[in-house]
C-alpha positions as CSV (number, residue, x, y, z in Angstrom):
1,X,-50.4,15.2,79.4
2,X,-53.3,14.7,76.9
3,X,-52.4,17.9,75.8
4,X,-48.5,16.9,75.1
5,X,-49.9,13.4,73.0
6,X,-52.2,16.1,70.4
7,X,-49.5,18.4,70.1
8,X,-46.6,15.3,69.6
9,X,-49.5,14.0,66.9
10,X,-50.3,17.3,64.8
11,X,-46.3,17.8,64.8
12,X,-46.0,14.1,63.3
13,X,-49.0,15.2,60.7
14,X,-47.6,18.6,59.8
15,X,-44.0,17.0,59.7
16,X,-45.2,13.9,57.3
17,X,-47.3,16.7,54.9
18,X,-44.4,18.6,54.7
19,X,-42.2,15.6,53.6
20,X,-44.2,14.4,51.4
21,X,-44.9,17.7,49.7
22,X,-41.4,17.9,49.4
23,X,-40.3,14.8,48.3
24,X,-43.6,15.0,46.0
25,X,-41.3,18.4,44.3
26,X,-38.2,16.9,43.6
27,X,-37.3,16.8,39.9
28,X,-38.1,13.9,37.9
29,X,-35.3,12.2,35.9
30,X,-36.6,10.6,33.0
31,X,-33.7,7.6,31.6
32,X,-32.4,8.1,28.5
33,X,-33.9,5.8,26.0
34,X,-32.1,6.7,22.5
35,X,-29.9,4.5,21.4
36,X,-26.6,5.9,19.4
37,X,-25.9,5.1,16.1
38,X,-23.4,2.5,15.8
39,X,-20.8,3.7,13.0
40,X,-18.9,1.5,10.7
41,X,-15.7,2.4,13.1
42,X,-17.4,1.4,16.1
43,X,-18.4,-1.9,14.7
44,X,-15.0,-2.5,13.6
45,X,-13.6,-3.2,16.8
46,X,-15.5,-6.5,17.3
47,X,-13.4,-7.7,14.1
48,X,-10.8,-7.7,17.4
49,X,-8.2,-6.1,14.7
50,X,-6.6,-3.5,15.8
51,X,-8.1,0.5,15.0
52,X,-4.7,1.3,13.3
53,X,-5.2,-1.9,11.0
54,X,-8.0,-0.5,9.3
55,X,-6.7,1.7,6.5
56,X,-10.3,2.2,3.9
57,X,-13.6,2.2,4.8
58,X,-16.8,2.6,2.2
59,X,-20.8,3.0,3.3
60,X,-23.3,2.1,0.3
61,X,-26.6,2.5,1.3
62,X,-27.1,-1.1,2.7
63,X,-23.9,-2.1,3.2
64,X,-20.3,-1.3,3.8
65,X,-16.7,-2.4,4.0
66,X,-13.2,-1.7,5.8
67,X,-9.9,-2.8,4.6
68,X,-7.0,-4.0,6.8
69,X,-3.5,-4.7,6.7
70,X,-0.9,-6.4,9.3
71,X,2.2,-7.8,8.1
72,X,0.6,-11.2,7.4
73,X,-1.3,-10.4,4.8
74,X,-4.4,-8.1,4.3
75,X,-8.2,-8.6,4.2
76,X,-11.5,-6.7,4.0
77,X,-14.2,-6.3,7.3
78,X,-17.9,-6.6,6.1
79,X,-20.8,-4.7,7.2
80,X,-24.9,-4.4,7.4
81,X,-26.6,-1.3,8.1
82,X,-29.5,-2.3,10.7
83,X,-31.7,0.0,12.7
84,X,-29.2,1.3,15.3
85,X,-26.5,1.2,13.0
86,X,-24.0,-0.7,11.4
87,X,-23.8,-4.7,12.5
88,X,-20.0,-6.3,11.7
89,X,-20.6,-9.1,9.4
90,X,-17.0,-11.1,9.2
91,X,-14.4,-10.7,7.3
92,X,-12.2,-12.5,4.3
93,X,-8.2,-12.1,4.6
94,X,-5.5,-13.3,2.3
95,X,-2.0,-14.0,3.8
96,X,1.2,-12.3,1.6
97,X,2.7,-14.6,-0.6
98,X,6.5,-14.9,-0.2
99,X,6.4,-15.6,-3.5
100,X,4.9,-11.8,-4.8
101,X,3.3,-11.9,-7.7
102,X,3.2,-8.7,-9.4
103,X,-0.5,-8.4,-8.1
104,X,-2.9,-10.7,-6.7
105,X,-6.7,-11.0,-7.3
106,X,-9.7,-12.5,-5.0
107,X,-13.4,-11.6,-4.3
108,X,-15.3,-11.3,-1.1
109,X,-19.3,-11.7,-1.2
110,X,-21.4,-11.1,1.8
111,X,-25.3,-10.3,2.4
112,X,-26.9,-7.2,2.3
113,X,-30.0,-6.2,4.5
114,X,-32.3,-8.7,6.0
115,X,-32.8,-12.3,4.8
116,X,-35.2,-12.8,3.0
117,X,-37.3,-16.4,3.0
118,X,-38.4,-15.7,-0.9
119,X,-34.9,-16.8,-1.6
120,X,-34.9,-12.4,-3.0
121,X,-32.1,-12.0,-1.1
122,X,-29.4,-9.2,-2.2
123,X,-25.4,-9.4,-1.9
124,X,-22.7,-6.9,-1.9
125,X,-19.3,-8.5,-4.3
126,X,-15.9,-6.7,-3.3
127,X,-13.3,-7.6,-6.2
128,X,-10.0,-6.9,-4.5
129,X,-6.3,-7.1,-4.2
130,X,-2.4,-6.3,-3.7
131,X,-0.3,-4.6,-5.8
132,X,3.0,-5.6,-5.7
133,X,4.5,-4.2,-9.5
134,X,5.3,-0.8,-8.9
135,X,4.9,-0.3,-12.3
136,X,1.1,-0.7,-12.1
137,X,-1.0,2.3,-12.1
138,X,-4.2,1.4,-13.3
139,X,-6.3,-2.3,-12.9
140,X,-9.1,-2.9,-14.7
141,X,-11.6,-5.8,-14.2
142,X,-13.4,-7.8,-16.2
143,X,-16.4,-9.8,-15.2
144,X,-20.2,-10.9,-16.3
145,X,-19.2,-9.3,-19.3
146,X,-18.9,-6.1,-17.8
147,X,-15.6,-4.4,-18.1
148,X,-15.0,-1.2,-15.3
149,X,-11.5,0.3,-13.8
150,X,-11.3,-0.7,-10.2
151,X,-9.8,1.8,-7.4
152,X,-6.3,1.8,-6.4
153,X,-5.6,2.7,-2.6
154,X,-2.2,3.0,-0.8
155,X,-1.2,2.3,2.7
156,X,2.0,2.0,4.8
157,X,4.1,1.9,1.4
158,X,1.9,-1.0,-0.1
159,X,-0.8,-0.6,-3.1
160,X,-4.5,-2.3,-3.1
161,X,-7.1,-2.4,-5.5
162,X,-10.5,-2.9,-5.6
163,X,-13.9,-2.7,-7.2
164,X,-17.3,-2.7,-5.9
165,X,-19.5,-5.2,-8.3
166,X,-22.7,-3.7,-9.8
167,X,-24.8,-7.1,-9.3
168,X,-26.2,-7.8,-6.1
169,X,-27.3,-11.4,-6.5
170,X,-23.8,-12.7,-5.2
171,X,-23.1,-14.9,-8.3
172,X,-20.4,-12.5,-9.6
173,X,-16.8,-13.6,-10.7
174,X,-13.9,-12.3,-11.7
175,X,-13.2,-13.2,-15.7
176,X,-9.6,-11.4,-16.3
177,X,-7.8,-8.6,-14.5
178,X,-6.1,-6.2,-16.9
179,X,-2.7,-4.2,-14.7
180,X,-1.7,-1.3,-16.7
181,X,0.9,1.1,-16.2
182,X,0.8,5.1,-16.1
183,X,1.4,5.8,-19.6
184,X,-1.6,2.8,-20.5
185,X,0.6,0.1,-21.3
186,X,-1.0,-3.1,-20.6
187,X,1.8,-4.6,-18.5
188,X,-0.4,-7.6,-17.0
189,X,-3.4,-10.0,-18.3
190,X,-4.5,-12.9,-16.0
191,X,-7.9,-15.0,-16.3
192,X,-9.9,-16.9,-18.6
193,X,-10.4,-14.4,-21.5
């Protein structure tokens, strides 16, 4: 019987080497620690508009922006590029007027990077709007006496404009929006100049 309780004991000790030598083999799976890059499409969505709404979207090297239509209006999305990508500021809309003018004209100023407690803080300035005229073919904008041609962009048979502002200290205004049509008639002059 003695004999029975050593062999019962060396099979325990030769049965727990072997599983431990085994279980001591088995691969080891190391957890994925990257995080992905958030792109300025993916951030979108927690504006909670709708992918298809989103017709433009621009990266700068800090910043970026996304415009949107629905059939109440239009507006632009706002972005900041942080370290796993890019961070959905907010957004400014404008309803359509019933009363359509033959273009309309706003701004939309959010910050860039981090915050800074220096008060040396930098802004992006989107100057922006509808065009209703079809007539109008070019915009031009004045502003901090700075005079540039803004982009036109169409979507779902309706006409935008808009112009990126060189500044960055988010003082920047609009001084008088010059509509113009394809041959370079100036059809349109509005503002304070």
């Amino acid at each position: 019987m003695k004999a029975i309780k050593q062999g019962e004991f060396l099979l325990f000790v030769i049965l727990s080497i072997f599983i431990t030598i085994v279980s001591g083999c088995s691969p080891i799976v190391e957890e994925d620690t990257t995080t992905q890059f958030k792109t300025v499409q993916e951030a979108a969505l927690e504006s909670e508009l709708a992918a298809a709404d989103v017709f433009h979207t621009e990266e700068l090297n800090e910043t970026a922006f996304a415009f949107y239509q629905s059939p109440e209006g239009y507006g632009i999305l706002h972005f900041s590029l942080k370290e796993d990508g890019w961070d959905y500021q907010g957004s400014s809309g404008y309803a359509t007027d019933e009363e359509r003018k033959p273009f309309s004209f706003g701004q939309s100023t959010w910050h860039k990077g981090e915050v800074s407690m220096e008060g040396e803080s930098s802004y992006t300035t989107v100057f922006f709007g509808e065009v209703s005229d079809a007539e109008i073919n070019k915009m031009t904008i004045e502003y901090n006496d700075r005079k540039r041609d803004a982009s036109l962009i169409r979507n779902n048979g309706r006409t935008y404009w808009y112009l990126v502002s060189e500044q960055d200290d988010g003082n920047e205004g609009v001084d008088t929006v010059f509509a113009y049509s394809t041959d370079g008639e100036l059809l349109y002059r509005e503002g304070n100049n």
